[in-house]
Backbone as a chain_set.jsonl record, in Angstrom:
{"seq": "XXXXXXXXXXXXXXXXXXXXXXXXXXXXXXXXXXXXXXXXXXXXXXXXXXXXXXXXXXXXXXXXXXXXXXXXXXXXXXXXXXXXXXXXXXXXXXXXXXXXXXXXXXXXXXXXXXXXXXXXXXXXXXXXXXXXXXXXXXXXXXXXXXXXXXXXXXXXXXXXXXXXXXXXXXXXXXXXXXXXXXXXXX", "coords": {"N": [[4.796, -8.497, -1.16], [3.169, -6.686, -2.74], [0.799, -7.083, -2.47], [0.564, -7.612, 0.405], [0.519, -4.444, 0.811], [-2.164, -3.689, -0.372], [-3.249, -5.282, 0.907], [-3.11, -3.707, 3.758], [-4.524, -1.044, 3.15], [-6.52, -2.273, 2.752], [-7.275, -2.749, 5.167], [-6.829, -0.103, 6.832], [-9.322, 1.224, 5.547], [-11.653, -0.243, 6.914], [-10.595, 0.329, 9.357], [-11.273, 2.945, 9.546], [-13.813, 3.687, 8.272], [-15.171, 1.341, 8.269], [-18.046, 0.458, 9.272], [-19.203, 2.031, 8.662], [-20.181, 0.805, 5.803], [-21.095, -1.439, 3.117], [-19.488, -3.836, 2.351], [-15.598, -3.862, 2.085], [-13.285, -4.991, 0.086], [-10.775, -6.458, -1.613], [-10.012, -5.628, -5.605], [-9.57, -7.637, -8.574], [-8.515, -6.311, -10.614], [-8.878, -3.363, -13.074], [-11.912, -0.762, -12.617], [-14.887, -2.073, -13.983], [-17.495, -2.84, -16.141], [-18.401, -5.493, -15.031], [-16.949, -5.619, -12.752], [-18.9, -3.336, -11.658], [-21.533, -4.624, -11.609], [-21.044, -6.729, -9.741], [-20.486, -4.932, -7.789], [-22.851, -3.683, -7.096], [-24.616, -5.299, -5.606], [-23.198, -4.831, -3.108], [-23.704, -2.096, -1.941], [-23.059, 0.786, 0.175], [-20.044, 0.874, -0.579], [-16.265, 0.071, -0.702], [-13.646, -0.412, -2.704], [-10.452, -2.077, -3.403], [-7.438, -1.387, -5.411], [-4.731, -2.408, -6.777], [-2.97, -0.724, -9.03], [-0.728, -0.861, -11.473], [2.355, -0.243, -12.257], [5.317, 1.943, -12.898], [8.169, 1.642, -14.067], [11.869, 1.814, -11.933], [13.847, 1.433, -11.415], [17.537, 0.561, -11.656], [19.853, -1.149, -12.435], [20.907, -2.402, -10.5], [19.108, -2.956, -8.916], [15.462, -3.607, -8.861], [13.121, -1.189, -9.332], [10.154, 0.61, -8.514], [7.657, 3.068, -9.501], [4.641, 2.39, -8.171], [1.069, 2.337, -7.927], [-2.125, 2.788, -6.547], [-5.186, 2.163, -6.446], [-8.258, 3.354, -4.411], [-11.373, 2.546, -4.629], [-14.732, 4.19, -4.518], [-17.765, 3.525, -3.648], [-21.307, 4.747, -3.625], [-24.894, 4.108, -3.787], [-28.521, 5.313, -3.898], [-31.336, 5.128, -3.84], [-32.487, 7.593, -4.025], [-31.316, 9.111, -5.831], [-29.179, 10.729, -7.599], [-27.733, 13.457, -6.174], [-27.991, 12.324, -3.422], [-26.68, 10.22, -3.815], [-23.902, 10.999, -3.622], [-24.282, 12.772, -1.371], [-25.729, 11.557, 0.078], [-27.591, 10.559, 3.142], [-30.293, 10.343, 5.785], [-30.371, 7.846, 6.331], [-28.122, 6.317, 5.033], [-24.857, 6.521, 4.234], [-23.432, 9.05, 2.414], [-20.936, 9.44, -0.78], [-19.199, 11.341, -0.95], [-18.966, 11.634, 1.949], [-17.473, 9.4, 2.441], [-15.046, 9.239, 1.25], [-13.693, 11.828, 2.623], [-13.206, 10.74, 4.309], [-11.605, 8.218, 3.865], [-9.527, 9.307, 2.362], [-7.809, 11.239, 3.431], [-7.045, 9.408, 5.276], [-5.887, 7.452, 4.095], [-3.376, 8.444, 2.434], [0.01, 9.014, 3.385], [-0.294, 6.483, 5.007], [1.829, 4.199, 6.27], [3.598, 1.121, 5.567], [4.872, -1.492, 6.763], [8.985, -1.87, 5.841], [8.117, -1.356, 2.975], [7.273, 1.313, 2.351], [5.419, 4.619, 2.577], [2.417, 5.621, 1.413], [1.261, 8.362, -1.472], [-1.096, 10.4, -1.652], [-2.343, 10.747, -4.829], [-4.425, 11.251, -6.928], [-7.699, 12.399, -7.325], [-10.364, 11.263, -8.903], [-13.612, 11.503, -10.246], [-15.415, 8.758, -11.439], [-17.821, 9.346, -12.902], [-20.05, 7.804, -15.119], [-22.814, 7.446, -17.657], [-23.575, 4.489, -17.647], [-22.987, 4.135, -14.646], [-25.071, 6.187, -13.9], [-27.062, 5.24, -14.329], [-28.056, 2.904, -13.206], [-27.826, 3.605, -10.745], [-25.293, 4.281, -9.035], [-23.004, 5.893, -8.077], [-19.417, 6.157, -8.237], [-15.976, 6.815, -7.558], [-12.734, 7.49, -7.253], [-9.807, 7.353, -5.59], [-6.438, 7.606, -5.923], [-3.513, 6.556, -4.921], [0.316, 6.929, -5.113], [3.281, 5.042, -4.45], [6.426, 4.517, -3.575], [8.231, 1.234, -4.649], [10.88, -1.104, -3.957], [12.026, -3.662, -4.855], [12.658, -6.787, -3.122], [15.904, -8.729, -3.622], [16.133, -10.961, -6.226], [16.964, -13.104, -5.787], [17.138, -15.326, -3.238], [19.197, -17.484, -1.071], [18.166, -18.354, 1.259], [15.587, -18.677, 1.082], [15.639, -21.22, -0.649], [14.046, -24.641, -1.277], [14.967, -27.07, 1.034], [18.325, -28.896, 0.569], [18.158, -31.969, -0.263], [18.881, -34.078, -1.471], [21.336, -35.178, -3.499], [23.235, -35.574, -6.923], [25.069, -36.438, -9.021], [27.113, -36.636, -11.895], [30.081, -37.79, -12.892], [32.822, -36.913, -14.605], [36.542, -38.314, -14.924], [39.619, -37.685, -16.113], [40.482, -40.037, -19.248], [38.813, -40.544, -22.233], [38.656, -43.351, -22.472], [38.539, -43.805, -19.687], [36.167, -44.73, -17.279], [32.854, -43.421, -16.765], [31.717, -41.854, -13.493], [29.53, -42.445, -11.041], [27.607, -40.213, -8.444], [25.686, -40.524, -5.915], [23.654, -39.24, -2.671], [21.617, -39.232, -0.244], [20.551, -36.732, 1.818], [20.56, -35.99, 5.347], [18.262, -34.475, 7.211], [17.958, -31.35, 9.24], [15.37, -31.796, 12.095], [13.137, -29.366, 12.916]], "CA": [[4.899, -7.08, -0.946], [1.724, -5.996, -3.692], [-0.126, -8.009, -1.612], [0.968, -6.77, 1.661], [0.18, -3.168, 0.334], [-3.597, -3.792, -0.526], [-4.118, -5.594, 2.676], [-2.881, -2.607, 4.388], [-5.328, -0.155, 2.696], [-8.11, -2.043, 3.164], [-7.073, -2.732, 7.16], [-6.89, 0.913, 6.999], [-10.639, 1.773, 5.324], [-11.968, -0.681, 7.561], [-10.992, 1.368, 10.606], [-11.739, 4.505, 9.278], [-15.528, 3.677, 7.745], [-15.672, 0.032, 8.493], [-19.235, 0.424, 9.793], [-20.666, 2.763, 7.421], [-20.077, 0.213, 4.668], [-21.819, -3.166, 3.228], [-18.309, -3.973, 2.026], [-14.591, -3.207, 1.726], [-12.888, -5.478, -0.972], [-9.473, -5.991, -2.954], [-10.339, -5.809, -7.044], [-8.696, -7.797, -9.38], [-8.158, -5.085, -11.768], [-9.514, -1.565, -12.832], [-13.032, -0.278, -12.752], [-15.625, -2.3, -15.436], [-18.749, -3.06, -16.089], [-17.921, -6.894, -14.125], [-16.675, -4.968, -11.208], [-19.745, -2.898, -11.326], [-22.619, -5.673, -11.491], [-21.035, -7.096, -7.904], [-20.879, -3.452, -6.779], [-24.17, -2.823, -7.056], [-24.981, -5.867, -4.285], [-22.931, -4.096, -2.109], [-23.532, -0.65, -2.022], [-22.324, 1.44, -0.056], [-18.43, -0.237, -0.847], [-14.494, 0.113, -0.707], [-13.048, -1.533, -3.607], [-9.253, -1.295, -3.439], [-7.129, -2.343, -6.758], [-3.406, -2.464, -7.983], [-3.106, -0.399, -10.269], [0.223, -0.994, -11.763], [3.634, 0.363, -11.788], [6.374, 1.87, -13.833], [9.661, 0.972, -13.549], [12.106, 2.604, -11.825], [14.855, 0.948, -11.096], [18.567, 0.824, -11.69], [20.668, -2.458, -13.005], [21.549, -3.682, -9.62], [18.033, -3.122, -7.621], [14.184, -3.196, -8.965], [12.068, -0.311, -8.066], [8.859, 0.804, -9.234], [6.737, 3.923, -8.952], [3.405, 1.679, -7.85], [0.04, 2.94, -7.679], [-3.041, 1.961, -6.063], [-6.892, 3.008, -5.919], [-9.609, 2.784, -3.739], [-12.837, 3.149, -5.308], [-15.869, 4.156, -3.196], [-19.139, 3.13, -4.112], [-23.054, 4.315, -3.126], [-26.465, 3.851, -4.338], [-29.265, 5.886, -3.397], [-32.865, 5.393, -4.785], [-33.204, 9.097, -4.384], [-31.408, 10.122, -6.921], [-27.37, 11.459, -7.856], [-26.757, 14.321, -5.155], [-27.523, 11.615, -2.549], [-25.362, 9.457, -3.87], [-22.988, 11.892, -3.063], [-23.89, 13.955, 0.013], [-25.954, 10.855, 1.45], [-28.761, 11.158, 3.414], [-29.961, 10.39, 7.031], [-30.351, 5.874, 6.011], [-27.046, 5.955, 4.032], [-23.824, 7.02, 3.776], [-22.667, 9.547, 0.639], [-19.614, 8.993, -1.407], [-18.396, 12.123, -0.093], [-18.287, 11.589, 3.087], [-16.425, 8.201, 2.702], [-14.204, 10.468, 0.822], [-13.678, 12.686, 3.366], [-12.529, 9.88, 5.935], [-11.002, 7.755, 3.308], [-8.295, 9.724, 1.332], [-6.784, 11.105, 4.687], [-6.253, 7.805, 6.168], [-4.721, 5.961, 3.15], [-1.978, 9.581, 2.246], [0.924, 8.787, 4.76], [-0.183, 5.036, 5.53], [3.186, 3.701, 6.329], [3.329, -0.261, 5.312], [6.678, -2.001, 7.032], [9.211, -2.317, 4.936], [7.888, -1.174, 1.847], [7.301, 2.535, 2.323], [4.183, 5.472, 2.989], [1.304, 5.755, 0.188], [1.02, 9.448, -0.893], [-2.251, 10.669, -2.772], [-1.848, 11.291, -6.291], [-5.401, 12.46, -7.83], [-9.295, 12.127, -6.767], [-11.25, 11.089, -9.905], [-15.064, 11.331, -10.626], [-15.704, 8.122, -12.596], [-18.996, 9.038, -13.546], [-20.811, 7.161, -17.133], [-24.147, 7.299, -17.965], [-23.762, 3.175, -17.272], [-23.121, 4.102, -13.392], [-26.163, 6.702, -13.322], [-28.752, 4.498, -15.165], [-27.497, 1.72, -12.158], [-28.02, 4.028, -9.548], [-24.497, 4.685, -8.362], [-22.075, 6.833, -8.145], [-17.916, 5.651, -8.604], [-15.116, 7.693, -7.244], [-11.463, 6.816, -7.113], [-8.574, 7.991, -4.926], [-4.797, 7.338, -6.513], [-2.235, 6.884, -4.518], [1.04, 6.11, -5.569], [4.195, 4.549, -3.478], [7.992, 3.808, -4.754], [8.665, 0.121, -4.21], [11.93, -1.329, -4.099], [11.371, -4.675, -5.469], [13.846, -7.38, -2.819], [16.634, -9.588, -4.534], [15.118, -12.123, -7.362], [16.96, -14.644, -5.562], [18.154, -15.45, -1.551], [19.717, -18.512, -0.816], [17.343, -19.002, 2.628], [14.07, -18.896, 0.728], [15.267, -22.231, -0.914], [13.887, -25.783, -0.409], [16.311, -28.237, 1.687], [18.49, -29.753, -0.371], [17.764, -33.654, 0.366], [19.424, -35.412, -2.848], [22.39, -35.025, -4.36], [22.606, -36.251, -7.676], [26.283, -36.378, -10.141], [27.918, -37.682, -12.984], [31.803, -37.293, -13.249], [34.369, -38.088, -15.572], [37.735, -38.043, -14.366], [40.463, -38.858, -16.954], [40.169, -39.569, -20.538], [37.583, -40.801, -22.79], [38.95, -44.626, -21.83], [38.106, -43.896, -18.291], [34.624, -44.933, -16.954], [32.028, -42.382, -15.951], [31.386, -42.312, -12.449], [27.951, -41.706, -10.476], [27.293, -40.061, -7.233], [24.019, -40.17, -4.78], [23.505, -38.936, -1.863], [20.296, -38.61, 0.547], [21.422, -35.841, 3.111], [19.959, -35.522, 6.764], [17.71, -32.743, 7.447], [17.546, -31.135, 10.533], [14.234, -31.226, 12.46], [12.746, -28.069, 13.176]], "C": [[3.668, -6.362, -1.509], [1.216, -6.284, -1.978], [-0.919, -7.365, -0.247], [0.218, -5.229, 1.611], [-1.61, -3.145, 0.368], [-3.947, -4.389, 0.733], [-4.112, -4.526, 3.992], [-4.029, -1.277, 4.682], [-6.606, -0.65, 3.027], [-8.683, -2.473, 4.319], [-8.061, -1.268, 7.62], [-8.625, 1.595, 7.006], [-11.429, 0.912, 6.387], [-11.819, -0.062, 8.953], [-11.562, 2.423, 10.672], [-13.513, 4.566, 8.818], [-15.945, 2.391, 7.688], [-17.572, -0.159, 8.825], [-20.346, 1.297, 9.538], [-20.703, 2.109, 6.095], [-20.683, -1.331, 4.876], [-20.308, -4.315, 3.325], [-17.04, -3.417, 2.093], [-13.376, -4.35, 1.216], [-11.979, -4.718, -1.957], [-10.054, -6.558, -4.285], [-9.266, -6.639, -7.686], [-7.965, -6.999, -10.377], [-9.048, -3.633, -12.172], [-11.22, -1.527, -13.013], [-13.793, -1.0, -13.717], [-17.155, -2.23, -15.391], [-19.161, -4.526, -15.234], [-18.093, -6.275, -12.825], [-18.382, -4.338, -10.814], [-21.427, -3.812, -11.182], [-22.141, -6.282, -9.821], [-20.809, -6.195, -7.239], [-21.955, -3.312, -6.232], [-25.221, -3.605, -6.023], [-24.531, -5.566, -2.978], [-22.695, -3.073, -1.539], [-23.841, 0.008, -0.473], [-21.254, 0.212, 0.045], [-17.49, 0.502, -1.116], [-14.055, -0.378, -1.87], [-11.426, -0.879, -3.503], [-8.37, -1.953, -4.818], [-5.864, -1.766, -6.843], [-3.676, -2.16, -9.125], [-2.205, -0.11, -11.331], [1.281, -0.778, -11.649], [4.462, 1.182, -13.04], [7.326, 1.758, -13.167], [10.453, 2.387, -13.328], [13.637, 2.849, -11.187], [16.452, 0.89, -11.737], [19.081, -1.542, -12.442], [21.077, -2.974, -11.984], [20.262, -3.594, -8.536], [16.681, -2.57, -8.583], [13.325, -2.65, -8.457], [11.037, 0.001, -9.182], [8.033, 1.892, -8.818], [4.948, 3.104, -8.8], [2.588, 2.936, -8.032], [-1.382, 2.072, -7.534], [-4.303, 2.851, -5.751], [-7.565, 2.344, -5.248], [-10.212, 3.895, -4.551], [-13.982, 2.85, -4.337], [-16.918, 4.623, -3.792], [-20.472, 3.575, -3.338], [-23.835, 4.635, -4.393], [-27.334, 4.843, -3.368], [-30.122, 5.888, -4.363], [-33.158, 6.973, -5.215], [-32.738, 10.136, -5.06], [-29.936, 10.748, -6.654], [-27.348, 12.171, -6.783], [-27.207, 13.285, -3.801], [-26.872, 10.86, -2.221], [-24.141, 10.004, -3.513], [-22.847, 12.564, -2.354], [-24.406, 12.382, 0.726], [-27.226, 11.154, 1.743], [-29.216, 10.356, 5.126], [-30.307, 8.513, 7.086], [-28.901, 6.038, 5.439], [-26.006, 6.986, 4.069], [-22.991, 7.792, 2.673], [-21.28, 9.189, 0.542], [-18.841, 9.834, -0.644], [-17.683, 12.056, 1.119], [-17.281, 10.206, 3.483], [-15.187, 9.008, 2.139], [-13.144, 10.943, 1.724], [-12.671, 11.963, 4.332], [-11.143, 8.959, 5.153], [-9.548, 8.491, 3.242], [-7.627, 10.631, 2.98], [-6.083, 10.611, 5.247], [-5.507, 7.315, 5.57], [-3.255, 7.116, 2.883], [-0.984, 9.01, 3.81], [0.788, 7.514, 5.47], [1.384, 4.404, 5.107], [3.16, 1.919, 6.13], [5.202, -0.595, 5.525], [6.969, -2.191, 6.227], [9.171, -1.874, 3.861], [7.688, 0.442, 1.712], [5.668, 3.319, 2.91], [3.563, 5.839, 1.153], [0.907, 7.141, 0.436], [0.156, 9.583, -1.807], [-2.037, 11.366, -3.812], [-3.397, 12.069, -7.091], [-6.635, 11.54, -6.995], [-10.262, 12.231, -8.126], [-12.774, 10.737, -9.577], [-15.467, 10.107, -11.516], [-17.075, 8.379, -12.964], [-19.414, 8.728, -15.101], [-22.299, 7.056, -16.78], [-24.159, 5.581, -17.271], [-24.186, 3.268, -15.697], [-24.673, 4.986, -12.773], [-27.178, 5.536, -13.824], [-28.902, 3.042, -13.87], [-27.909, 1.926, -11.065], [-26.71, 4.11, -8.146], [-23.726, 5.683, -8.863], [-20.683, 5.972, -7.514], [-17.048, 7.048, -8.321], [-13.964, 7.336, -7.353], [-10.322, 7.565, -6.61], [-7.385, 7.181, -5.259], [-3.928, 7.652, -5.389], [-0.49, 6.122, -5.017], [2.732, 6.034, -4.072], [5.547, 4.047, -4.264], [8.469, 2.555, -3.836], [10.319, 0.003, -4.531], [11.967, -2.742, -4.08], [12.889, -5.502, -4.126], [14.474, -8.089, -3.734], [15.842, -11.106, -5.162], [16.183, -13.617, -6.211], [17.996, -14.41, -3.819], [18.066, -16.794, -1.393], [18.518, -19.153, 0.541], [15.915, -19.276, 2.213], [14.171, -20.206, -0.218], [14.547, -23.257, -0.474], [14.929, -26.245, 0.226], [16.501, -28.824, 1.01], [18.751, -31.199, 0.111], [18.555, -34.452, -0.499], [20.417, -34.5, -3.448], [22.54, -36.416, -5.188], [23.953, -35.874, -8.928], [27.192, -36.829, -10.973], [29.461, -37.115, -13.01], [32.326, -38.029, -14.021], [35.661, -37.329, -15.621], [38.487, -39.0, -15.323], [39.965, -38.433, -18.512], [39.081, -40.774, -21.185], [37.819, -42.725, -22.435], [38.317, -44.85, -20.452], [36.48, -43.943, -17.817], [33.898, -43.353, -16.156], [31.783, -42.532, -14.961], [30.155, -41.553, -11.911], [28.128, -41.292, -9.302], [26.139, -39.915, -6.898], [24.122, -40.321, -3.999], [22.083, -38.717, -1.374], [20.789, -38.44, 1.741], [20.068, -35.63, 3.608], [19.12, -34.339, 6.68], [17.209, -33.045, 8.37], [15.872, -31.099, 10.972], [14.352, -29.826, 12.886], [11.901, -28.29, 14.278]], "O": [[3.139, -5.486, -0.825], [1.322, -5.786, -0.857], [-2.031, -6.94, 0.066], [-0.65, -4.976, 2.447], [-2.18, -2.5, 1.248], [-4.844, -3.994, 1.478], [-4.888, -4.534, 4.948], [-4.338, -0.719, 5.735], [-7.565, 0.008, 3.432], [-9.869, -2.607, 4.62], [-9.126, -1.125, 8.219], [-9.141, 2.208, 7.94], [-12.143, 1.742, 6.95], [-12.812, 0.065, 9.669], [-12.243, 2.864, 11.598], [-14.251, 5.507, 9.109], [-17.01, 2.149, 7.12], [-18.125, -1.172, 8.396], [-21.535, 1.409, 9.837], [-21.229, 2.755, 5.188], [-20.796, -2.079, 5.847], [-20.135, -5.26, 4.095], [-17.152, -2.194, 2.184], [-12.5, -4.561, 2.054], [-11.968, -3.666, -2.596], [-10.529, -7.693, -4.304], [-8.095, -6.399, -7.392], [-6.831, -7.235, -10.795], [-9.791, -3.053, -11.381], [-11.699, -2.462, -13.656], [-13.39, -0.567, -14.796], [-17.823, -1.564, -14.601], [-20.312, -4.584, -14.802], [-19.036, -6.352, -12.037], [-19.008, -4.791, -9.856], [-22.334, -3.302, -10.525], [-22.922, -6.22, -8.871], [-20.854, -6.353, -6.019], [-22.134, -2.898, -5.087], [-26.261, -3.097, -5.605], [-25.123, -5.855, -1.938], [-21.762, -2.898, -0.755], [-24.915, -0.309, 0.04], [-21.409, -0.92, 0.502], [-17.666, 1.558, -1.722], [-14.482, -1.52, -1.698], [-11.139, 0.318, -3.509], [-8.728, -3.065, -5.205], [-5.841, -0.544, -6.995], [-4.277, -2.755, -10.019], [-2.555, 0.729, -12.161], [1.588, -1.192, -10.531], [4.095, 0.917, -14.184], [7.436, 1.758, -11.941], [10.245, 3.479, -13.856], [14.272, 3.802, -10.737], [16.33, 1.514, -12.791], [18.534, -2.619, -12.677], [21.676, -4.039, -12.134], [20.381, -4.104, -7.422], [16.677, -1.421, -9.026], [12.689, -3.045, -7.48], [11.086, -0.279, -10.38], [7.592, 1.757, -7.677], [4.121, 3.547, -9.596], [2.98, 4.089, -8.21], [-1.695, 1.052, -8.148], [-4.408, 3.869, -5.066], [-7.663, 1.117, -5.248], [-10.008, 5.049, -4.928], [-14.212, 1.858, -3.645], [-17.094, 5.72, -4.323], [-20.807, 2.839, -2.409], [-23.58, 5.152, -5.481], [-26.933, 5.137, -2.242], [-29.969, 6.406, -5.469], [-33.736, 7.452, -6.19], [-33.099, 11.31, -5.147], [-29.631, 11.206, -5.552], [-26.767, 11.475, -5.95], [-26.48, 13.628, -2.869], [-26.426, 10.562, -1.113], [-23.308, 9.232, -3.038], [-21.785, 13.168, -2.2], [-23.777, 11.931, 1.684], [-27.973, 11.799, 1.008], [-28.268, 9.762, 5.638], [-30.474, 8.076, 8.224], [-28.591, 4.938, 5.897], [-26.263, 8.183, 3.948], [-22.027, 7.274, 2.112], [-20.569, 8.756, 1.449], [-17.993, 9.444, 0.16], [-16.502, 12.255, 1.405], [-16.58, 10.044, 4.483], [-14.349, 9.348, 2.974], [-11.966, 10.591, 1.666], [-11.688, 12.411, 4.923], [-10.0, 8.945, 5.611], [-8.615, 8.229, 4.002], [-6.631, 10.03, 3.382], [-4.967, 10.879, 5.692], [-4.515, 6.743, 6.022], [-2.138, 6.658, 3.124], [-1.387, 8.732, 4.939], [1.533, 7.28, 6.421], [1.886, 4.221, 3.998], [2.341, 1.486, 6.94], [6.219, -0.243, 4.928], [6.194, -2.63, 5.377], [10.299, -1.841, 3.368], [8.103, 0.809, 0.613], [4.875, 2.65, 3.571], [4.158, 6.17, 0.128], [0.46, 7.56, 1.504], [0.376, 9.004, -2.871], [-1.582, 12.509, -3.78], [-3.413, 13.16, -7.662], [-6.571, 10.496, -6.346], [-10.866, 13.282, -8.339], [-13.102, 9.849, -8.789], [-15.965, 10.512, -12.566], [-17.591, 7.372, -13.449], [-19.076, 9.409, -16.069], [-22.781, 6.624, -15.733], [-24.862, 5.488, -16.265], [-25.238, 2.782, -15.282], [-25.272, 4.718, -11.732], [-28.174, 5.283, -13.148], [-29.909, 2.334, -13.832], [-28.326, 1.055, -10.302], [-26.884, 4.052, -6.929], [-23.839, 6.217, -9.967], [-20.787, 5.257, -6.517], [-17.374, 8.146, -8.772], [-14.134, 6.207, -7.815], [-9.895, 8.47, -7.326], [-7.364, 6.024, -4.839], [-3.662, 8.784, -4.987], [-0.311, 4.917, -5.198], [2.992, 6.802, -3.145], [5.624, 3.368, -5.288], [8.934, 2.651, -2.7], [10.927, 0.832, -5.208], [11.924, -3.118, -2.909], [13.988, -4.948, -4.141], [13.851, -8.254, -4.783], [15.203, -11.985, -4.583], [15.897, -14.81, -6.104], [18.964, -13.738, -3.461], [16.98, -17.354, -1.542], [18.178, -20.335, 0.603], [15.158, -19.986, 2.875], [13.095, -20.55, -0.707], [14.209, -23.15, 0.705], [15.994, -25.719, -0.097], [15.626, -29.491, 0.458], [19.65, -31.409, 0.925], [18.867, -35.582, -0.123], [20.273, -33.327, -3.794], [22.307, -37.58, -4.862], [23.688, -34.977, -9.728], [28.129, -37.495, -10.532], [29.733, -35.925, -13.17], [32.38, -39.247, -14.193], [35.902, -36.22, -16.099], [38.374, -40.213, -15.499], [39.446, -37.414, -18.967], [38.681, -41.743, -20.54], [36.765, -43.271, -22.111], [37.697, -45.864, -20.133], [35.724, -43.025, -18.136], [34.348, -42.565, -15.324], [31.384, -43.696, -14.901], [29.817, -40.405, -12.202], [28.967, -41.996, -8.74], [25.429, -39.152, -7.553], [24.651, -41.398, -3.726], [21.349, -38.025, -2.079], [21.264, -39.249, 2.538], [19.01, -35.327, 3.056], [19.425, -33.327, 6.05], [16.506, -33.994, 8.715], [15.112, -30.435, 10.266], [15.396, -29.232, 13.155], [11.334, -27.341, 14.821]]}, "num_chains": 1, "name": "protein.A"}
């Protein structure tokens, strides 16, 4: 279901600015200085990341207020406001922006629900100017409803049966059972 969710989003940026970007990539985790060293080979970039949950659920069903960012990445030799408006070689942050955070508010993902935009952060640090980018991040968050920890059909086939009995009293011998049961082809 995570999973599902992030592949969704970055289906989504891919239609919407697929072809004004070097990249559009799911993060393992939030914003760093890691993340930003393989940013900076693919600038302009998507990064999309799980960004945790709280709980939200009840005693007979797990839910979770989720939340999830895309972070949108450029570079521009010529200097901060092109990193952000752009210029007529390159794509600004803005305008991924612009196309972005529209598309992902109200993305409906079967099943699991619609992603609605929660805040539009500036990450800027001295680290990202001295680099030559500029970091943005659009929040959206989504209420999961986690399915049942356990369904009988998502087992393996049970092939072996395997049981000790003791019938009677402590005089009486233990008895074994084994079985290797049929399974249907498919």
């Amino acid at each position: 279901m995570l999973a599902e969710i992030e592949d969704a989003i970055v289906e989504r940026c891919q239609v919407v600015v697929g072809e004004h970007v070097k990249t559009i990539a799911d993060l393992p985790g939030r914003w760093n200085d890691k993340t930003l060293r393989a940013a900076l080979r693919q600038v302009p970039g998507i990064y999309v990341a799980w960004g945790g949950a709280r709980g939200d659920g009840n005693l007979t069903q797990p839910a979770a207020n989720s939340r999830y960012v895309v972070y949108v990445v450029t570079g521009h030799a010529s200097g901060e406001r092109e990193r952000r408006r752009g210029n007529a070689r390159q794509v600004g942050a803005y305008e991924l922006l612009e196309r972005v955070v529209p598309a992902v508010h109200g993305l409906s993902v079967k099943g699991v629900g619609s992603l609605a935009l929660e805040s539009l952060d500036n990450l800027y640090s001295d680290l990202f100017d001295k680099e030559g980018v500029v970091v943005y991040g659009a929040a959206y968050r989504l209420n999961l409803v986690f399915p049942p920890a356990f369904d009988v059909n998502d087992l393996a086939p049970f092939e072996k049966y395997r049981a000790t009995h003791e019938i009677g009293t402590d005089d009486d011998p233990v008895t074994e059972s084994r079985a290797d049961l049929p399974q249907e082809e498919e």
